[in-house]
N, CA, C and O atoms as a DFTB+ gen file, in Angstrom:
268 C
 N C O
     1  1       0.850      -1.172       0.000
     2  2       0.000       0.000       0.000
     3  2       0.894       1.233       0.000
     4  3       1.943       1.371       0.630
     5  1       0.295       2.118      -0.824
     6  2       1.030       3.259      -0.946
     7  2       1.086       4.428      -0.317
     8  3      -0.066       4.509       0.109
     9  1       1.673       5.453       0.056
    10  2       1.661       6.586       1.268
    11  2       0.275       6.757       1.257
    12  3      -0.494       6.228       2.059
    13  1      -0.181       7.844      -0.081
    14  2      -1.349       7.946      -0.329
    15  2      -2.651       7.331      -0.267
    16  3      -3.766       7.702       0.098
    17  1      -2.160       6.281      -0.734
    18  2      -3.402       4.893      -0.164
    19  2      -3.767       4.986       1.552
    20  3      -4.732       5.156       2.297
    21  1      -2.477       4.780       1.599
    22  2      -2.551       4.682       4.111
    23  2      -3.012       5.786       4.011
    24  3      -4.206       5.639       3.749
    25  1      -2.660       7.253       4.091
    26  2      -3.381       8.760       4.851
    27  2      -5.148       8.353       4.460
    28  3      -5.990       8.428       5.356
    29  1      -5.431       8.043       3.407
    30  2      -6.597       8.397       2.952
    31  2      -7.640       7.101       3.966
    32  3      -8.843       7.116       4.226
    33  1      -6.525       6.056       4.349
    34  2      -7.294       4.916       4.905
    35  2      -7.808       5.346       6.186
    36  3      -8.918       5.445       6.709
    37  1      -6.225       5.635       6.605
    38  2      -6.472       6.945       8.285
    39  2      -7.730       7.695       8.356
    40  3      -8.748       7.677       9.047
    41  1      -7.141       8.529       7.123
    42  2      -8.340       9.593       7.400
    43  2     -10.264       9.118       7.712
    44  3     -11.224       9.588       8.322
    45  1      -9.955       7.958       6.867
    46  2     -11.582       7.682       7.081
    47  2     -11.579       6.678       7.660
    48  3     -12.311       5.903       7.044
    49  1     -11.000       6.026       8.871
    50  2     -11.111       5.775       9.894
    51  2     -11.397       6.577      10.817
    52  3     -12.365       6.262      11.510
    53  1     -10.713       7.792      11.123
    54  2     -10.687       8.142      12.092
    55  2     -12.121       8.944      11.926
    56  3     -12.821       8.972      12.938
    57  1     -12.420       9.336      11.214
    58  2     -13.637       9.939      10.430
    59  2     -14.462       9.298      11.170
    60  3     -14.944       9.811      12.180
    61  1     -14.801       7.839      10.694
    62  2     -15.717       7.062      11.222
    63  2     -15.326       6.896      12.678
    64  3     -16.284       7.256      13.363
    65  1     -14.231       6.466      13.489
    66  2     -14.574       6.730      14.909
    67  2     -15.186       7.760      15.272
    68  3     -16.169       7.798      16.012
    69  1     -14.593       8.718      14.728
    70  2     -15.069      10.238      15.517
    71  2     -16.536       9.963      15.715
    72  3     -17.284       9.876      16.690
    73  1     -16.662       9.855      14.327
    74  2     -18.497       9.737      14.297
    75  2     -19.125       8.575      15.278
    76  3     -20.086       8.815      16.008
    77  1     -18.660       7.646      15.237
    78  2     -18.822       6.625      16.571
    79  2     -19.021       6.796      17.675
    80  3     -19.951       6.309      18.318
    81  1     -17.703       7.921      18.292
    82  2     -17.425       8.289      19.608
    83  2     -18.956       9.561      19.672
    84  3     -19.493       9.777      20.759
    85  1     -19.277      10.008      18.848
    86  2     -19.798      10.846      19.023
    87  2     -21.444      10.553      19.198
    88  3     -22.182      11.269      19.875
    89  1     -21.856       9.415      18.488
    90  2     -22.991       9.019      18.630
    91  2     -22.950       8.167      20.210
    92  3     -23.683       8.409      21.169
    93  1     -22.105       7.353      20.146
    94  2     -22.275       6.229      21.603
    95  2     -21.555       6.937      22.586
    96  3     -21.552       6.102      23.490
    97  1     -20.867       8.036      23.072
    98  2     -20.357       8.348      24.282
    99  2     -20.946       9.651      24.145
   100  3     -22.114       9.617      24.534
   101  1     -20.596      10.774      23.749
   102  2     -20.711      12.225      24.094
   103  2     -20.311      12.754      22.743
   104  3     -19.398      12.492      21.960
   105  1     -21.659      13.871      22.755
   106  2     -21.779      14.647      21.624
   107  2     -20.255      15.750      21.201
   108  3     -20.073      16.435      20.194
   109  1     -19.406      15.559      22.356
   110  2     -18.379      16.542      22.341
   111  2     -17.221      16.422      21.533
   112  3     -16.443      17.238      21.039
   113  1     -17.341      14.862      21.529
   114  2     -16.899      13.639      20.490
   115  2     -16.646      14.980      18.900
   116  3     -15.538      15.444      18.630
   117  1     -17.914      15.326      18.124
   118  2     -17.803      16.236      17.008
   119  2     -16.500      17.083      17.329
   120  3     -15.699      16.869      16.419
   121  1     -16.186      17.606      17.887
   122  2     -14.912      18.497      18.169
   123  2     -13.708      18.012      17.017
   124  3     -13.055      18.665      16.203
   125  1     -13.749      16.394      17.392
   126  2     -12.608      15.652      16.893
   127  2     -13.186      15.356      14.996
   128  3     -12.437      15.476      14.026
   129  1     -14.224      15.083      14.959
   130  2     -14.542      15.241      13.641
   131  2     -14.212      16.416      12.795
   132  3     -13.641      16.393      11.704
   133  1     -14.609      17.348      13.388
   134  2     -13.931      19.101      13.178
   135  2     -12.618      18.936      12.822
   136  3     -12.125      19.125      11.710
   137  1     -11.809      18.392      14.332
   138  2     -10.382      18.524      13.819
   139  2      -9.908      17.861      12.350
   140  3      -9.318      18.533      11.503
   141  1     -10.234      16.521      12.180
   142  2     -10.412      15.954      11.243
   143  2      -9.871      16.595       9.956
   144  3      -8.776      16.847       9.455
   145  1     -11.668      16.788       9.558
   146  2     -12.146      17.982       8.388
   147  2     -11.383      18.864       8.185
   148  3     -11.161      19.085       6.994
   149  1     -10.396      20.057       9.587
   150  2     -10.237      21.163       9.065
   151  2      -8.672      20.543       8.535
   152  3      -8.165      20.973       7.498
   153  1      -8.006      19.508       9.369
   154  2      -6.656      18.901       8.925
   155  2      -6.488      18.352       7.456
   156  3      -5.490      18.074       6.791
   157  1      -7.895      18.300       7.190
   158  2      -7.285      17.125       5.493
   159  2      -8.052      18.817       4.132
   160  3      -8.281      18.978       2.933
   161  1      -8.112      19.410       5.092
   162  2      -8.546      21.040       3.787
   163  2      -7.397      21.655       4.257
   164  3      -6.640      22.125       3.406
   165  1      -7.096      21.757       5.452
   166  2      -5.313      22.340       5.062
   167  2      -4.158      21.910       4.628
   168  3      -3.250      22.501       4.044
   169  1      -4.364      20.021       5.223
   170  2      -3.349      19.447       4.466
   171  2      -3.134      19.409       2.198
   172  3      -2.274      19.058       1.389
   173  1      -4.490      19.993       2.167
   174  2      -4.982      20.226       0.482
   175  2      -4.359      21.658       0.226
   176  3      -3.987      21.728      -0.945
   177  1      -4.212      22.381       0.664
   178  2      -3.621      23.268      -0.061
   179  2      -2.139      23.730       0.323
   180  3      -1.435      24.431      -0.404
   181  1      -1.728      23.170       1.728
   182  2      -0.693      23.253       1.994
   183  2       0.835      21.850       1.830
   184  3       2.065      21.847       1.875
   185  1      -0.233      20.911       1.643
   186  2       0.480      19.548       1.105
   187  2       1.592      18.971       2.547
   188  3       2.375      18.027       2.643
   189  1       1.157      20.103       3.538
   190  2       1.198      19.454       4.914
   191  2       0.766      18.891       5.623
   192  3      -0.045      19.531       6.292
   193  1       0.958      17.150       6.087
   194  2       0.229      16.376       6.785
   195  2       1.124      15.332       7.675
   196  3       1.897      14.436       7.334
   197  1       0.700      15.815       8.957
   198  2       1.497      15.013      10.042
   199  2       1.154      13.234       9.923
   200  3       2.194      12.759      10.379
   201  1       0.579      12.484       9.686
   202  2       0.008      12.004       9.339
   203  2       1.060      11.083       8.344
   204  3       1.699      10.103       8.726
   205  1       1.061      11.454       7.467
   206  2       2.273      11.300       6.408
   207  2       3.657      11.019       6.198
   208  3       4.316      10.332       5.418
   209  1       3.978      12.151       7.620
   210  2       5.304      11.997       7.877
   211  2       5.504      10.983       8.787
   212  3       6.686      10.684       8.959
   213  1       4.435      10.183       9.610
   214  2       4.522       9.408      10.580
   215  2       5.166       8.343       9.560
   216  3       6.280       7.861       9.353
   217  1       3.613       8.215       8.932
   218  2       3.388       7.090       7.581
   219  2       5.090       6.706       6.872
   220  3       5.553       5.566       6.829
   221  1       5.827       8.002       6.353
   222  2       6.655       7.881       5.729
   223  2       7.959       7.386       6.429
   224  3       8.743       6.729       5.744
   225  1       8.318       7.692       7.987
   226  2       9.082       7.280       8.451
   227  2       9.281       5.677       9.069
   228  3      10.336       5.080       9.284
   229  1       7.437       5.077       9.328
   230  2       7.256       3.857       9.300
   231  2       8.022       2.848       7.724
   232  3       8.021       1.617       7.710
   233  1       8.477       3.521       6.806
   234  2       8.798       3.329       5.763
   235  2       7.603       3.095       5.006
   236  3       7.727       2.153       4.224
   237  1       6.393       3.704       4.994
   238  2       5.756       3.300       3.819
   239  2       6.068       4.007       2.032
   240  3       6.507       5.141       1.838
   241  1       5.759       3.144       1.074
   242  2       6.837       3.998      -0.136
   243  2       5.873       4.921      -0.360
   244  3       4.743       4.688       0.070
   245  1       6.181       6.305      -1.174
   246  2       5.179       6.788      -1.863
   247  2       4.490       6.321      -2.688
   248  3       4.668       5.151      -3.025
   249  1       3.504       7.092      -3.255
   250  2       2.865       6.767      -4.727
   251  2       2.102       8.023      -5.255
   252  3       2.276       9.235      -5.133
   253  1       1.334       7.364      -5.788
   254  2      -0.220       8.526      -6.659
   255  2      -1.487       7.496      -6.655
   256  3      -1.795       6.562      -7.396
   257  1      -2.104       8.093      -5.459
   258  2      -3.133       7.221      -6.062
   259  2      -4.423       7.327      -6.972
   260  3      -5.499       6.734      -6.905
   261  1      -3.963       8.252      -7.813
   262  2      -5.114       8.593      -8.733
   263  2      -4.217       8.701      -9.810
   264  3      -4.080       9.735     -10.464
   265  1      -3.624       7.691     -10.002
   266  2      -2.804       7.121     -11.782
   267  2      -3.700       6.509     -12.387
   268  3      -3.483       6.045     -13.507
């Protein structure tokens, strides 16, 4: 699997917990959905994502995943 492939897997995982945590424990849970959302629209125009760099130092290789 490719860098791009993992962030995007992350991302909608954590997506879906958030949304999880937020329905079965506490509505406060959304906060983290927020964070989410606003991390993958800044990581879009700034092509900065912590996330990534974790990813990349675990050695995952790059790619494109929209070849």
């Amino acid at each position: 699997m490719t860098l791009d492939r993992s962030v995007m897997l992350f991302a909608g995982i954590m997506t879906l917990l958030s949304v999880a945590l937020t329905w079965w424990v506490s509505p406060l849970w959304m906060w983290f959905t927020v964070f989410i959302g606003a991390n993958m629209i800044q990581s879009s125009f700034t092509g900065f994502c912590p996330a990534a760099m974790v990813m990349r130092k675990l050695g995952i290789k790059k790619g494109c995943a929209f070849e």
